[in-house]
C-alpha positions in Angstrom: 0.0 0.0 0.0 3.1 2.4 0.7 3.8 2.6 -2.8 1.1 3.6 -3.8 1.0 6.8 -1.4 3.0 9.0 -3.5 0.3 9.1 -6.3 -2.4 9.8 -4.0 -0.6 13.1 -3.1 0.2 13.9 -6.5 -3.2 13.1 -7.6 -4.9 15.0 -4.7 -2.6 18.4 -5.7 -3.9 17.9 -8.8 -7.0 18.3 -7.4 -6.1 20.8 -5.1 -4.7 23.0 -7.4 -7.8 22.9 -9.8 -10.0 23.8 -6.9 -7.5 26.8 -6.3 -7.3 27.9 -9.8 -11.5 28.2 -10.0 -11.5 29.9 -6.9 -9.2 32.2 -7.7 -10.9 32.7 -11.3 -7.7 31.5 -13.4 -8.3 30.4 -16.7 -6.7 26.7 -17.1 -4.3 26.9 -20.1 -2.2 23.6 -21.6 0.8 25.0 -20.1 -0.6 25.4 -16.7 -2.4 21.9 -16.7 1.8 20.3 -18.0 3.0 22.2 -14.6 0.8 20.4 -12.5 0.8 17.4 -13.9 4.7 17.5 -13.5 4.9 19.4 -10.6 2.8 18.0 -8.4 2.6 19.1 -4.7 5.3 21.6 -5.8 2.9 23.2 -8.8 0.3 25.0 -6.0 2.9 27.8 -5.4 2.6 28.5 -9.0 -1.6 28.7 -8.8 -1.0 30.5 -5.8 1.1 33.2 -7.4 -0.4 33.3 -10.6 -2.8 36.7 -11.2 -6.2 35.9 -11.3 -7.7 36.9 -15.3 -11.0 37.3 -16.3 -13.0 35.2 -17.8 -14.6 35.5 -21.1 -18.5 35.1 -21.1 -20.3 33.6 -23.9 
């Protein structure tokens, strides 16, 4: 079960950072979503820091 534990976190910041991103009102670009996916844990200082956009209404 142990080695399994280190996907779990870097699925859950993953998730985290998504959550952050929509609260924060960041549009999700390619680039962004290749961060977290390599970054893991380590990619929600980057959410954190980013500046929050707008977002286009249709």
């Amino acid at each position: 079960m142990s080695e399994y534990l280190p996907a779990l976190i870097w699925s859950l910041s993953c998730f985290v950072c998504l959550f952050i991103a929509k609260r924060r009102q960041l549009r999700t670009t390619a680039l962004r979503a290749i961060l977290v996916v390599f970054l893991g844990p380590f990619a929600i200082p980057f959410v954190l820091a980013a500046k929050p956009g707008t977002i286009p209404q249709h």
